[in-house]
N, C-alpha and C positions, 0 to 999 in steps of 0.2 A: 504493500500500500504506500501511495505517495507519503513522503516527510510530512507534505504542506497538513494533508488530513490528523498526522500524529498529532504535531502541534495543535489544531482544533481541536483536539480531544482533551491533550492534556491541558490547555486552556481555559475549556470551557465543564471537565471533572473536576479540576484541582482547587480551583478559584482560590488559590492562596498568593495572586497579586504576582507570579511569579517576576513581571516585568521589571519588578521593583526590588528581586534579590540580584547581590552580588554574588556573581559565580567565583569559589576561590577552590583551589586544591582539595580535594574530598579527602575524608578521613578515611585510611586506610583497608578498617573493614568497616562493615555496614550494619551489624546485629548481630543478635543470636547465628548462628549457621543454619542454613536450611533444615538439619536435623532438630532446632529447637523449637525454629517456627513451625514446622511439622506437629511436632510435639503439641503446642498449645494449639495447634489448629484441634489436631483431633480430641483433644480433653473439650474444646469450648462446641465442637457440632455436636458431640455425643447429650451435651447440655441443651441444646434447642428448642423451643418448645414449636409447632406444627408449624405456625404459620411462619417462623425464622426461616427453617429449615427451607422451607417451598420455597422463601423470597430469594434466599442465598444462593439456593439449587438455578433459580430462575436467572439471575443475573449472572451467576458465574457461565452460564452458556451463549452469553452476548458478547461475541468475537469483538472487542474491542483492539486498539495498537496497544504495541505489537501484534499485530497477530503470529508474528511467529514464534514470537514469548506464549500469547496470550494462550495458544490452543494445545498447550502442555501443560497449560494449569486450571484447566475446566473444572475442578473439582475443591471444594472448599480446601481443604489438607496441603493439595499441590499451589493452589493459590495463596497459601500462606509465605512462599519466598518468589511471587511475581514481583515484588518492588524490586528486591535485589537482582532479580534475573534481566531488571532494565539499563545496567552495567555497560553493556555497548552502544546502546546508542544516546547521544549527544544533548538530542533536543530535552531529556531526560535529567539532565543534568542536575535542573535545579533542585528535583526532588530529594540529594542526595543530604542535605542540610539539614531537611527534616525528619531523620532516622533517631535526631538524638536531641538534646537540651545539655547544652556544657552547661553545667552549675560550677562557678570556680571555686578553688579551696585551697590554701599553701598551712602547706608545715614548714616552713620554714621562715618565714618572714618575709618573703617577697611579694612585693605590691601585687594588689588584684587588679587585670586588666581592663579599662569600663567597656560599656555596651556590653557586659556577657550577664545572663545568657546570649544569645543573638534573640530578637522578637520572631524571628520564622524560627520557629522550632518542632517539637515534636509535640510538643501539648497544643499549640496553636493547628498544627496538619491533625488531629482527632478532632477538635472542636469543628475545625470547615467542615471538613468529611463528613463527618455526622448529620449537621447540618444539611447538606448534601442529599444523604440518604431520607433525610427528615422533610426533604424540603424541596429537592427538583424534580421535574416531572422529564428530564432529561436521563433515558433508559442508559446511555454510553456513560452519562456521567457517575449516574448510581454504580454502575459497574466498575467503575475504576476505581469511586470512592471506597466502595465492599471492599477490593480487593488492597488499596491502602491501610483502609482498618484493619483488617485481618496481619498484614507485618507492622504497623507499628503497634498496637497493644503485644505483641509480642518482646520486640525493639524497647518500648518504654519501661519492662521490669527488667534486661538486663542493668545490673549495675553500672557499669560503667558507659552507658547513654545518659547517664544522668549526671555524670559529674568528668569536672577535668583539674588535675591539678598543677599548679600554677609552682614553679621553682624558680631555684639560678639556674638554671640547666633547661629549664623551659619556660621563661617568664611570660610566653602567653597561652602557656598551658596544655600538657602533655596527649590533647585529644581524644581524651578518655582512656590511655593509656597505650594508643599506639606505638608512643613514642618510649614505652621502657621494657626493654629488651630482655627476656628471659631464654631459658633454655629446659630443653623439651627433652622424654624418650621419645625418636623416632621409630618407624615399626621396624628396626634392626635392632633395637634396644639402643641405640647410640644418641649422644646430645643432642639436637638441634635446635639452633637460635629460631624463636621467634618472639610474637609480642605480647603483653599482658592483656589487652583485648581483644587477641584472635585466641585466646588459652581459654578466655570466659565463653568467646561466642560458639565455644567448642562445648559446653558444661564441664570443662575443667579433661576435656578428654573423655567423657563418658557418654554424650548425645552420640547417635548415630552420625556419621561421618559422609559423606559425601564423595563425589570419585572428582575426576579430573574438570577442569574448564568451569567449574563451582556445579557442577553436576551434583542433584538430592540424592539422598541417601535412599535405597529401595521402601516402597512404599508399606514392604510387608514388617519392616523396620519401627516403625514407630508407635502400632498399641502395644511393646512389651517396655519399649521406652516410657511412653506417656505413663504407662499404669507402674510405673518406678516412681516417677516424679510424682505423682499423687499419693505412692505410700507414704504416713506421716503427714501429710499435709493436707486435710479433710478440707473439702469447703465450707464446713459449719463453724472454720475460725471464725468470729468475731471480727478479729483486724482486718479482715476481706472486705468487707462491708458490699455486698455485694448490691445494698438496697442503695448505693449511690456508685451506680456503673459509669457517671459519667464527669467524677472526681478526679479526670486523669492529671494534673500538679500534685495532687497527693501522691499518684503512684510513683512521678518521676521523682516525688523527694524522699518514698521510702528508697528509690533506688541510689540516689545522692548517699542519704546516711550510710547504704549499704557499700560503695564505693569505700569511704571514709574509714568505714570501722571493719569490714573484711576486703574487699579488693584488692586495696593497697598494701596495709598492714602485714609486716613479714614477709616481703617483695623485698628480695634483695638484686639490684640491676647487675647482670649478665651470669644469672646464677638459677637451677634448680628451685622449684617452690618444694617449701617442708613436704614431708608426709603430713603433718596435722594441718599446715594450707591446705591443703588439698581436698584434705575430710572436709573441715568447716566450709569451704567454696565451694566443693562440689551438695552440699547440703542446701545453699542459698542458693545456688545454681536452679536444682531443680523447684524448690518453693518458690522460687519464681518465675518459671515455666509453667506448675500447678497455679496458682493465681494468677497468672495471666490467662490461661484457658478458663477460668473460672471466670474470670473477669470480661475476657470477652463475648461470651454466651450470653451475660447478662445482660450486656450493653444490647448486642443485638435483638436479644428477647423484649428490650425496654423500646426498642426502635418501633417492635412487629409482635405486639403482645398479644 
């Protein structure tokens, strides 16, 4: 399909002003990994009540642009890592800034940089969308928005979407943590460098993995993952609060504290995380996979009750 038409679409789906953002370097990865948005996809369909389900089912089969993206993700589950899958091409661009909400934070004493957050952010791309879905009688548009929703409540409880912090080493602030370099077992057992926010979008190494070219992890992969993530972390917590689906600054700032107090914490740059890192964040890892499925079923349920 022509560019000219993508752009209509994402102009007239997104309505989040794009004209009016500055396009600058994107942050290295994008979310959760498809194996997590996976994940919260299918905790949050299985939660649906009739009329969700039919609406979601309906619009996700509206070939919108990409259509060479779009027609591998017809399915609520696989449409959960359609934003990320919009990676090559261009006009797309601007969408990439609102994957997250930099909250800034230093331990060390160095100045906090102004304008941050940025105002296009990840709380502001659910509130349009939503709206969106609530409110246009534009079928392309709904469908894109759906498909928006569905990766950023996914996106807004990883930790570190919510927070970035700010050093002498990085005084306008380490991009939620692309920028601090750890080291990994590779699948030969051997070190390999990579970064403190592709370690999280991974569930700490324990989400379903994905193959080459950011290719999802098999489909048949994700109810033995989901229902891992949900042991332990019942939707009848309390702190859920699932009777306000659409308190999304709240979720981004339990994700900010969660940055803060485990993300960071015991990160030591170009080195191995503990074994007891790894228990505690991969513990928050998946309770925030489980409340985000929890959380987005609700929302949609509150849309199409």
């Amino acid at each position: 399909m022509k560019v000219e038409n993508r752009r209509r679409t994402l102009k007239s789906g997104i309505a989040l002003s794009v004209t009016c953002l500055i396009l600058f370097t994107p942050t290295l990865s994008l979310g959760w990994g498809a194996g997590g948005h996976m994940m919260t996809a299918s905790i949050a369909f299985r939660r649906l009540n009739p009329r969700a389900r039919a609406k979601v089912n309906e619009l996700l089969k509206i070939e919108i642009n990409p259509a060479s993206v779009t027609k591998e993700s017809t399915d609520f589950i696989n449409a959960s890592h359609w934003a990320d899958d919009l990676r090559p091409f261009a006009e797309f661009d601007p969408l990439k800034q609102l994957h997250f909400i930099d909250q800034v934070f230093s331990t060390d004493g160095t100045a906090l940089p102004p304008g941050m957050p940025e105002p296009d952010n990840i709380v502001k791309a659910l509130e349009d969308n939503v709206n969106i879905l609530k409110t246009s009688t534009d079928k392309n548009a709904q469908a894109q928005a759906l498909r928006l929703i569905i990766h950023f409540v996914g996106d807004i409880h990883q930790p570190l979407h919510g927070a970035s912090r700010v050093s002498r080493a990085n005084p306008a602030g380490d991009r939620g943590g692309n920028l601090v370099k750890i080291k990994v077992p590779g699948n030969d057992g051997t070190l390999r460098e990579t970064n403190l926010h592709s370690y999280w979008d991974g569930g700490i190494a324990t989400f379903p993995r994905g193959g080459p070219n950011f290719a999802p992890p098999p489909l048949e992969q994700i109810p033995a993952a989901a229902a891992r993530a949900m042991r332990g972390n019942p939707a009848t917590d309390p702190k859920i609060k699932l009777n306000q689906p659409t308190d999304f600054m709240s979720w981004a700032n339990e994700s900010f504290d969660l940055a803060k107090t485990v993300a960071y914490p015991g990160i030591t740059e170009g080195a191995e995380p503990s074994a007891t890192y790894k228990a505690k964040a991969t513990r928050v890892a998946n309770q925030r996979v489980a409340w985000g499925g929890y959380r987005l079923a609700a929302l949609l349920n509150s849309i199409w009750p």
